[in-house]
C-alpha positions as CSV (number, residue, x, y, z in Angstrom):
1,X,-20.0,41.3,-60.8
2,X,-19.0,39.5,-63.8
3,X,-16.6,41.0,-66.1
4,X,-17.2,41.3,-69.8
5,X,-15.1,41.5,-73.1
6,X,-16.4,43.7,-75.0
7,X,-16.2,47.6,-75.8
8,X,-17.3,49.6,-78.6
9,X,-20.9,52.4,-78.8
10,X,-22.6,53.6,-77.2
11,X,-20.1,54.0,-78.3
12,X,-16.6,61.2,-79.8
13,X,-17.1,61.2,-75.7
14,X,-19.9,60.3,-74.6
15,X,-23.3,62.0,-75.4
16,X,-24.5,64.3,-73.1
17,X,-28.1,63.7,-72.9
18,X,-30.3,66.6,-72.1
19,X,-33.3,66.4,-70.1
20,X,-35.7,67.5,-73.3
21,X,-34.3,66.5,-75.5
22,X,-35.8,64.9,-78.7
23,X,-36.7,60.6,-79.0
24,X,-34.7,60.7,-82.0
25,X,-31.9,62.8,-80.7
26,X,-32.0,60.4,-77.4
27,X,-32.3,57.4,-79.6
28,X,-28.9,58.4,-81.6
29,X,-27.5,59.5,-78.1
30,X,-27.8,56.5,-76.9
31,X,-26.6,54.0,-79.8
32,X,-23.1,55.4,-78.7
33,X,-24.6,54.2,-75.0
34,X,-25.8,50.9,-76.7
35,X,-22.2,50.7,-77.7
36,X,-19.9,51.2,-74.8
37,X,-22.3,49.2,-72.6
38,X,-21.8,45.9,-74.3
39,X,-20.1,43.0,-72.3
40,X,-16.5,42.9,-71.5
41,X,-16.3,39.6,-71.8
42,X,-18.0,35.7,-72.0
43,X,-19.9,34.5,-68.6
44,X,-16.4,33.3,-67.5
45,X,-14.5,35.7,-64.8
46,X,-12.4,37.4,-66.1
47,X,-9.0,36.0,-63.6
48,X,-10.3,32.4,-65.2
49,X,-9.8,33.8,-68.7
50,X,-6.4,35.3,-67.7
51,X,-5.2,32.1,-65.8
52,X,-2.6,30.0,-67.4
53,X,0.3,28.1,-65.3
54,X,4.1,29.3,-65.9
55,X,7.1,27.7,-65.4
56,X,9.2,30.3,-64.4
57,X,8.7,32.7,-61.2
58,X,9.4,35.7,-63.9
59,X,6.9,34.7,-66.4
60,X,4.1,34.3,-63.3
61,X,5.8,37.9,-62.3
62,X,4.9,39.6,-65.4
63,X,1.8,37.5,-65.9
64,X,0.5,38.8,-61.9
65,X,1.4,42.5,-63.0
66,X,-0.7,41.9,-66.5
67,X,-3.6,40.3,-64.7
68,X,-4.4,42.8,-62.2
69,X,-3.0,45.7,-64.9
70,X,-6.2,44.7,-66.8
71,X,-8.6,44.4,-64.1
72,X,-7.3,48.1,-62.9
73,X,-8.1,49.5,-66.4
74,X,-11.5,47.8,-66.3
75,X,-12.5,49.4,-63.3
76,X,-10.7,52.5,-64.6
77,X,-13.6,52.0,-67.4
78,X,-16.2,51.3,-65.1
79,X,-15.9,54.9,-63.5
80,X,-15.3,56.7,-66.9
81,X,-11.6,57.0,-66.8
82,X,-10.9,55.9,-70.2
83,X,-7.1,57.7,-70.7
84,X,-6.2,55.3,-67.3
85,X,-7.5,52.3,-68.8
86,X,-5.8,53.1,-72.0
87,X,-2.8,53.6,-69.9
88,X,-3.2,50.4,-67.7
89,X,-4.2,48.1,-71.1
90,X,-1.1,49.2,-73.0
91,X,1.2,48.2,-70.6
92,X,-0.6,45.1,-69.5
93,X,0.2,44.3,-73.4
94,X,3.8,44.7,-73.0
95,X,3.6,42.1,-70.5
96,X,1.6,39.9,-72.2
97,X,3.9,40.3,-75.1
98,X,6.8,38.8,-73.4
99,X,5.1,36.4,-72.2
100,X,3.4,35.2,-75.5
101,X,0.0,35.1,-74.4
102,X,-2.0,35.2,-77.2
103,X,-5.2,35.1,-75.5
104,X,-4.8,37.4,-72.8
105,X,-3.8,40.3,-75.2
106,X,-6.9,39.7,-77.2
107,X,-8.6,40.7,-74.3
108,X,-7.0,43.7,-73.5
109,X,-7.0,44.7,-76.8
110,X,-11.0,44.7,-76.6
111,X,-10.6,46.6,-73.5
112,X,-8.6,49.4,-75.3
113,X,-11.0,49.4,-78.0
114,X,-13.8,50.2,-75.9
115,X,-11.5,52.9,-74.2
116,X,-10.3,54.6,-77.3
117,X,-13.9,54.7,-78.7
118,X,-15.1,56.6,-75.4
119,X,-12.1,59.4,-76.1
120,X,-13.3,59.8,-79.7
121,X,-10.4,58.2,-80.8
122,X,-11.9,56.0,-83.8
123,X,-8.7,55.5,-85.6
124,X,-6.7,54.1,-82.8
125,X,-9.9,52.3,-81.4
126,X,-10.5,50.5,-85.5
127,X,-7.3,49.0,-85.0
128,X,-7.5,47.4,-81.8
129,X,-10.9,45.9,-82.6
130,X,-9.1,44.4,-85.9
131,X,-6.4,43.2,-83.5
132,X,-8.3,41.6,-81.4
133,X,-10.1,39.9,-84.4
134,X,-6.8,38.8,-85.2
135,X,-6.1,37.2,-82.6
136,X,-9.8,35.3,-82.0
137,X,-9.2,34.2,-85.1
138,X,-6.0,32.9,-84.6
139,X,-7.1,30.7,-81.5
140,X,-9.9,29.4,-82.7
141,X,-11.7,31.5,-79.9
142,X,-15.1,31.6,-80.9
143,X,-16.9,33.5,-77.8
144,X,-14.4,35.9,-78.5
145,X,-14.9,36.3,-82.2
146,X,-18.7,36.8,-81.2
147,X,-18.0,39.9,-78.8
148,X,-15.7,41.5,-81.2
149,X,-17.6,41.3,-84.5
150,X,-20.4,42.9,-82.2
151,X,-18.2,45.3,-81.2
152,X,-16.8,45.9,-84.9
153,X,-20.8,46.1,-85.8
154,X,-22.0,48.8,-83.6
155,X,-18.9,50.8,-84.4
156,X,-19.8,50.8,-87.8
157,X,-23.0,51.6,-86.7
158,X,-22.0,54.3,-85.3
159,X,-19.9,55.4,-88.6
160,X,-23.2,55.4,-90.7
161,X,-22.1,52.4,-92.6
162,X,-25.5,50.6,-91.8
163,X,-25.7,47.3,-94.2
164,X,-21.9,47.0,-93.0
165,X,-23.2,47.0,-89.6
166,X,-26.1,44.7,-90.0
167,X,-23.5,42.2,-91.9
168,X,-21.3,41.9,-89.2
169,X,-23.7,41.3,-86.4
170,X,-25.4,39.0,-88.6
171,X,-22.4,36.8,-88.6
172,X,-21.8,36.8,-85.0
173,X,-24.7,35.6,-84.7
174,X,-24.5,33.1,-86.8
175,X,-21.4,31.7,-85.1
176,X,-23.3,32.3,-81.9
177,X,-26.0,30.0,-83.0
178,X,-23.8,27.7,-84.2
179,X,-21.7,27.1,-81.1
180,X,-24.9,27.4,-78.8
181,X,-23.4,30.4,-77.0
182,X,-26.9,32.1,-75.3
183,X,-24.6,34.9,-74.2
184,X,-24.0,35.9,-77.8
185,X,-26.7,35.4,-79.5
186,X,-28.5,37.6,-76.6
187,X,-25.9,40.5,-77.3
188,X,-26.3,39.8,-80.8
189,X,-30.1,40.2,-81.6
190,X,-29.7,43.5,-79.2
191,X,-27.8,44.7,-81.4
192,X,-29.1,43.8,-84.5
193,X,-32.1,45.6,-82.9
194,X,-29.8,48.8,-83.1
195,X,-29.5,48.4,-86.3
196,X,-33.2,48.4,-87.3
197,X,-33.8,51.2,-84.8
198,X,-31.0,53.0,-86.5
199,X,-33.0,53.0,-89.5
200,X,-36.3,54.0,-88.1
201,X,-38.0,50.5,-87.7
202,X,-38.8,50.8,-84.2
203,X,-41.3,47.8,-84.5
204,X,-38.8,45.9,-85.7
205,X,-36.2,46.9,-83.3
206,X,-38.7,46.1,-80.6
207,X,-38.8,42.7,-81.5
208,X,-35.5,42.2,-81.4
209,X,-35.1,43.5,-78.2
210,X,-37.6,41.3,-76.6
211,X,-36.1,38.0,-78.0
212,X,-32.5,39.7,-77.4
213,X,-34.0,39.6,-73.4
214,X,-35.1,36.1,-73.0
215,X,-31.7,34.8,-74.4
216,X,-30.3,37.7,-71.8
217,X,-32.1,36.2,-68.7
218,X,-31.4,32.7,-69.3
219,X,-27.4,33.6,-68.6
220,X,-28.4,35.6,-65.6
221,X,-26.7,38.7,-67.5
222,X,-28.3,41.6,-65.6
223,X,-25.5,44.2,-67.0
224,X,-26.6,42.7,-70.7
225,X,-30.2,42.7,-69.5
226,X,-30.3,46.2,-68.3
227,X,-28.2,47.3,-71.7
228,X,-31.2,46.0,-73.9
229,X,-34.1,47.1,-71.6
230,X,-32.3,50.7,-72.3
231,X,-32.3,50.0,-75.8
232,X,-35.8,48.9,-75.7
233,X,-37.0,51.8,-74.0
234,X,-35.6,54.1,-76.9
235,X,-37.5,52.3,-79.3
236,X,-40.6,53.2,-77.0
237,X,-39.8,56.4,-76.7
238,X,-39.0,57.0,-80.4
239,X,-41.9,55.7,-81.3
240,X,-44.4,57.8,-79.1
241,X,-45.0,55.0,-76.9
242,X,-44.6,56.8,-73.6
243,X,-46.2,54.3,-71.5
244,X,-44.0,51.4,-72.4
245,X,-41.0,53.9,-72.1
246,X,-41.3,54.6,-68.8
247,X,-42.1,51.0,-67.7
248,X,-39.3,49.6,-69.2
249,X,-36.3,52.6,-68.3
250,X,-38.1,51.9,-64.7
251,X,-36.8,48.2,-65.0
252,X,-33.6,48.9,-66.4
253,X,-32.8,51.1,-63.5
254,X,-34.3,49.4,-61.1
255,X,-32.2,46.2,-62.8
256,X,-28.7,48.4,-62.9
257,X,-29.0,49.9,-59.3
258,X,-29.3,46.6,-57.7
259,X,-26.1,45.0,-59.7
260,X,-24.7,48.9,-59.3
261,X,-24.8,48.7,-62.7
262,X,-23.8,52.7,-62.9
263,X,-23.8,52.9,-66.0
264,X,-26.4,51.7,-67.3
265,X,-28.1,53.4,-64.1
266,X,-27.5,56.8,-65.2
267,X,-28.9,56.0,-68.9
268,X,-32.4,54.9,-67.4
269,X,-32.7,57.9,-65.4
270,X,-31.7,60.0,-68.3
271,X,-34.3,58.2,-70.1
272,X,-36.8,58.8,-67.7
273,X,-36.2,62.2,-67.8
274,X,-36.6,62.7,-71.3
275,X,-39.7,60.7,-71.4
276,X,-41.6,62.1,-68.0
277,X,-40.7,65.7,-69.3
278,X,-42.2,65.0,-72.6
279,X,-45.8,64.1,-70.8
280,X,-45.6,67.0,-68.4
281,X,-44.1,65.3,-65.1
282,X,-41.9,67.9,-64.6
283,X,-41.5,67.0,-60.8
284,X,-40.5,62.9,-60.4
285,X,-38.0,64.8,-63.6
286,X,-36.4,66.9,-61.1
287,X,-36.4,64.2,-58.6
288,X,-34.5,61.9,-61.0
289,X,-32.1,64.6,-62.2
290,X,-31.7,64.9,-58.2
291,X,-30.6,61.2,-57.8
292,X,-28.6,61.9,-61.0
293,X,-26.3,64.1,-59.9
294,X,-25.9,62.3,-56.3
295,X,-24.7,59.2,-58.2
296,X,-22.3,61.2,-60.3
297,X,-21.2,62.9,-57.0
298,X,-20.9,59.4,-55.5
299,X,-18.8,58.5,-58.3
300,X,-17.1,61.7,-58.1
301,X,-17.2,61.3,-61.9
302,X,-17.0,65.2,-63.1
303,X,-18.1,64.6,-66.4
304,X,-21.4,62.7,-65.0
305,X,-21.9,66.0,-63.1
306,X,-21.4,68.5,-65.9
307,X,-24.0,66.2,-67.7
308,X,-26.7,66.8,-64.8
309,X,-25.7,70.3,-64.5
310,X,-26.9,71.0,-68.3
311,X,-30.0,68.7,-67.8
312,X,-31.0,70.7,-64.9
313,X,-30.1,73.5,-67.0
314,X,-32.2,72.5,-69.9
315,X,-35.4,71.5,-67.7
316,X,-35.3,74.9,-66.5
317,X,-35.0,76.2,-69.3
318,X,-38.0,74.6,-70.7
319,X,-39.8,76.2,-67.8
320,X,-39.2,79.3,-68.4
321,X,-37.0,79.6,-65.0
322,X,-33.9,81.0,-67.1
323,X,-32.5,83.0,-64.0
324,X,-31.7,79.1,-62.8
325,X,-31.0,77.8,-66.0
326,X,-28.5,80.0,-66.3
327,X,-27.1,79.2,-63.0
328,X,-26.7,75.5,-63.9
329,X,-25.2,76.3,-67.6
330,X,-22.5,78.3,-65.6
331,X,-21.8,75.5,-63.2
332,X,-21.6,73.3,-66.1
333,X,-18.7,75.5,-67.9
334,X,-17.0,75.3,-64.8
335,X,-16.7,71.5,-64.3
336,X,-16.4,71.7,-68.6
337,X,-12.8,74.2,-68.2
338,X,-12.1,71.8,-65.3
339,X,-11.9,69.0,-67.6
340,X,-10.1,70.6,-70.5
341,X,-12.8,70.1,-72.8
342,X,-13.0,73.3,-74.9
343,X,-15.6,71.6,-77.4
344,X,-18.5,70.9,-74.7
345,X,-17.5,74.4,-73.3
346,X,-18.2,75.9,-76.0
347,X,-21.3,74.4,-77.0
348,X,-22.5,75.4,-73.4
349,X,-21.5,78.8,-74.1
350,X,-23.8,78.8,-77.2
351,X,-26.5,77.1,-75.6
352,X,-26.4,79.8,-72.9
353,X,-26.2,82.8,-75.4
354,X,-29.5,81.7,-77.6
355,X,-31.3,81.7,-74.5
356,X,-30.2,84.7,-73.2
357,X,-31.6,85.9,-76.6
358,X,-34.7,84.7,-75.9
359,X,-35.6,86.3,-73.1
C-alpha cells in the first residue's frame, strides 16, 4: 500500500457517528473524516522519500532508526494509535535533527500533525503543519507544499474559518496545476469540494467531487479514491439523494476493503448505516453494524468498538427496543472508562438517561 504525507480532518477525536444520525450532523462528522483521511504522502514510497546516502556508518545508524521510527508511527496511525505515532514521530525528529535532513523531518512533521489533530490537540498540531510548511518551502518541495496547504486548509476548515480555507486549497491547487502534479490537484478539488459542502452547496460540492475522482483514478490512488467517494456520498446524503448515497458509500467500501483501506472502510459502512436507516432498511443496517464491529474487533481498535456499541445502541433505540439499547449504551461506557475518556463517557451517560426518560 502506498504511503501518503499528509494528515489533518477529518480531522477533537474522532467523531463517533451514530447509526441515525442526521445528513447534516454526518456530513460535519465526517469533514473531520475528510480530514484525517488525506494522503500521507506523494505517489513515491515513502523508504524512496526517506533514502539519502551517508558517509558515515553513524549517520546511516541514526538515519535506519529514523526511517523505520516513521514507518512504525504511520502504522501506529493506521490502527488509531495516535499518542504512539506522536511518540515514534518525535523521536524520529531527533534523529533527523542530527542528521540535518531537512526533508525527512518535513515528513514526519506532517505525520505528527495528522496525529495531534486526531488527539484534539489543535494547538500543538497548527504548529507542526506550519513547520512542515517551513520546511517545503525551504527545499523548494513543491508536492510537499501541495499536501500541506491541503492539510492547513481542511484544518481551517475544520476551525470555521471558511474563506481562509477555501484560500488555501485554492493555492495548492494552483501550484498543483502548475507543476502537473494529478495527485494534488485530485486531493485538491476533493477538498475544495469540502469546502462548498461546508457551506451547504451540495451541488457544487458534488461537482467537485466528481472531477476530484477522475484526476484520483488516473494515479491509481484507491486510498484517495475511496476518501472522495466518502465525501461524495455525504453530499448525497445531505442532500436527500438516498439513491446516489448508497451507490456511491457501496463503492467506497467495496474500494477500501479490497486495498484494506480500514479506514475509510469503516466510514462507508457508517455511511450506509445512516442512509439505509433513514429509508427504513433496518436489517442490511444491522448487518453492516455487524461487519462493523468484526473489523474493529479485528483491529482490536477499542475506540472503533465503543463506536459500534453506541450505533447499535442508537438503532435500537430508534426501534423502540430500549431494553437492548440500553445493553449496548452500557457496553459502550465500559470500553469508554477503559479508555480514559471521561468526555465520551459522559455523553453516553446522558444519552442513556434521556432515554430512560422516555420510556
Amino acid at each position: 500500500m502506498k504511503q501518503r504525507l499528509v494528515f489533518p480532518c477529518p480531522k477533537v477525536g474522532l467523531i463517533c457517528v451514530g447509526a441515525i444520525s442526521s445528513p447534516q450532523v454526518l456530513l460535519h462528522s465526517f469533514l473531520l473524516f475528510a480530514f484525517l483521511l488525506s494522503p500521507v504522502a506523494g505517489a513515491v514510497d515513502i523508504s524512496e522519500q526517506l533514502h539519502r546516502p551517508l558517509n558515515n556508518s553513524v549517520g546511516r545508524q541514526s538515519r535506519n532508526e529514523a526511517d523505520s521510527l516513521l514507518r512504525i508511527g504511520q502504522q501506529e496511525y493506521t490502527s488509531g494509535h495516535a499518542d504512539k505515532t506522536i511518540a515514534s514521530c518525535l523521536r524520529a525528529l531527533e534523529l533527523y535533527h542530527s542528521i540535518g535532513d531537512l526533508k525527512a523531518q518535513g515528513l514526519t512533521y506532517n505525520l505528527l500533525a495528522k496525529a495531534y489533530v486526531q488527539l484534539g490537540s489543535s494547538k500543538e498540531a497548527e504548529d507542526a503543519f506550519r513547520r512542515g510548511l517551513a520546511i517545503a518551502r525551504d527545499t523548494k518541495d513543491f508536492q510537499s507544499q501541495i499536501f500541506v496547504l491541503n492539510n492547513i486548509g481542511t484544518f481551517l476548515l475544520q476551525k470555521g474559518e471558511f474563506a481562509a480555507a477555501g484560500k488555501t486549497v485554492e493555492d495548492a491547487l494552483t501550484i498543483a496545476h502548475g507543476v502537473k502534479n494529478i495527485e494534488g490537484e485530485g486531493l485538491s478539488l476533493s477538498n475544495l469540494g469540502l469546502v462548498s459542502a461546508r457551506l451547504g452547496d451540495y451541488n457544487k460540492a458534488i461537482k467537485l467531487y466528481e472531477n476530484a475522482l477522475t484526476f484520483r483514478r488516473q494515479t491509481g490512488d484507491a486510498i484517495g479514491e475511496a476518501n472522495t467517494l466518502n465525501n461524495l456520498g455525504d453530499a448525497y446524503l445531505a442532500s436527500g439523494n438516498y439513491q446516489d448515497t448508497i451507490a456511491t458509500y457501496g463503492e467506497a467500501m467495496r474500494t477500501a476493503k479490497t486495498n484494506r483501506d480500514r479506514t475509510n472502510q469503516l466510514r462507508a459502512i457508517d455511511g450506509l448505516v445512516t442512509a439505509h436507516t433513514a429509508v427504513g432498511r433496518y436489517e442490511r443496517a444491522f448487518d453492516l453494524l455487524e461487519q462493523r464491529l468484526a473489523l474493529a474487533k479485528e483491529l482490536q481498535n477499542l475506540r472503533e468498538e465503543l463506536k459500534s456499541f453506541e450505533s447499535y445502541a442508537q438503532l435500537y433505540k430508534q426501534q423502540g427496543n430500549y431494553l437492548t439499547a440500553r445493553n449496548f449504551y452500557e457496553r459502550a461506557i465500559i470500553l469508554a472508562q477503559t479508555l480514559q475518556d471521561s468526555r465520551q463517557e459522559v455523553q453516553l451517560r446522558d444519552q442513556l438517561t434521556k432515554m430512560l426518560q422516555r420510556k
